[in-house]
C-alpha positions as CSV (number, residue, x, y, z in Angstrom):
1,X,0.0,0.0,0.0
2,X,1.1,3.3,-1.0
3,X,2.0,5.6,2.2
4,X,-0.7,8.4,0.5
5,X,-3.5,6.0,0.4
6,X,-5.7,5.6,3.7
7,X,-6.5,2.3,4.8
8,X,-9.7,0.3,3.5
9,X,-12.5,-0.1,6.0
10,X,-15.7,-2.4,5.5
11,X,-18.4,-0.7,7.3
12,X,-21.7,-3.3,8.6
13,X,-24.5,-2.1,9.3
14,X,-27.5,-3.6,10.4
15,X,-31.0,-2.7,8.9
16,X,-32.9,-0.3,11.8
17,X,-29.4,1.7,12.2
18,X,-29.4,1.9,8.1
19,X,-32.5,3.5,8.3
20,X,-31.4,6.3,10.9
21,X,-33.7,8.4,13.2
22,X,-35.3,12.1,13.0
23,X,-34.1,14.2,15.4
24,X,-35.4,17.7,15.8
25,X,-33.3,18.6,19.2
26,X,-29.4,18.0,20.0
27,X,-28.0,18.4,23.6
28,X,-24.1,19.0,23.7
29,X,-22.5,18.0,26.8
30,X,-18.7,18.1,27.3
31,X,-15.2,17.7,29.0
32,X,-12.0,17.6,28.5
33,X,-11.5,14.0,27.9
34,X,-15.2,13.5,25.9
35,X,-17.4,15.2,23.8
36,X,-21.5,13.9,24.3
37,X,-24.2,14.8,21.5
38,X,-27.6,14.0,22.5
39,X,-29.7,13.6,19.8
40,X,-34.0,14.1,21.0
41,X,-37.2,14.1,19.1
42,X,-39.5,17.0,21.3
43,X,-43.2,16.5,20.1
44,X,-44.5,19.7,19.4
45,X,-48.0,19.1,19.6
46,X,-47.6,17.1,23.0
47,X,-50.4,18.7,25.3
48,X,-51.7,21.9,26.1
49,X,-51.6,21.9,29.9
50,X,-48.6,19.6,30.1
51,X,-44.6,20.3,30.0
52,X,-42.9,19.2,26.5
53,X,-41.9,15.8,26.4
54,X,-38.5,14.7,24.6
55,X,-37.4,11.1,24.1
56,X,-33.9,10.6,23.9
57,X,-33.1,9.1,19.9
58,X,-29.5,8.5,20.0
59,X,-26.3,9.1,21.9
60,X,-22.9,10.0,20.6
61,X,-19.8,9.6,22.8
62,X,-16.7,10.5,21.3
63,X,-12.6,12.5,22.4
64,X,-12.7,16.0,21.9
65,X,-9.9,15.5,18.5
66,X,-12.3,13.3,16.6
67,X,-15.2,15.8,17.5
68,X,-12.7,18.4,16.0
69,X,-12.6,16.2,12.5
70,X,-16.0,15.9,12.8
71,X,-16.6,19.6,12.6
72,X,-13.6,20.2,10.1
73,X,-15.7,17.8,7.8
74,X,-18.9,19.3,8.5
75,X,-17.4,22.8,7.5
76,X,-15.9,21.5,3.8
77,X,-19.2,20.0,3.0
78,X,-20.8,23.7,4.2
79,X,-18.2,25.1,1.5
80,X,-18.9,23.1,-1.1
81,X,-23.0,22.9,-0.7
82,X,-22.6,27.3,-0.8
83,X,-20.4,27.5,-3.9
């Protein structure tokens, strides 16, 4: 393998993860040694008289670097979608 070329990875995934969730809420929680993303879906049309009700969807815990190549991948794909 050429020093320039990343290494393969074959990626499994089952059939409800394919599919994903909707979130319409995302909690950030974080330290030095961790990085938590919270992702909730908050019903809007819950109940009148009652609080707002969200159920947690799915939980991300991750270092504080790959969270940093997260968001440097996030920001290329922001470039390119504006151009």
């Amino acid at each position: 393998m050429d020093n320039n070329e990343a290494p393969q990875l074959q990626v499994e995934i089952d059939e409800p993860v394919a599919r994903g969730v909707y979130t319409n809420l995302a909690l950030i929680t974080h330290s030095e040694t961790e990085l938590i993303l919270d992702f909730l879906f908050l019903q809007p049309q819950r109940s009148a008289q009652g609080p707002a009700v969200a159920t947690l969807r799915s939980r991300v815990i991750t270092s504080p670097e790959h969270a940093k190549r997260i968001l440097r991948a996030v920001r290329s794909n922001q470039r390119h979608a504006l151009l």
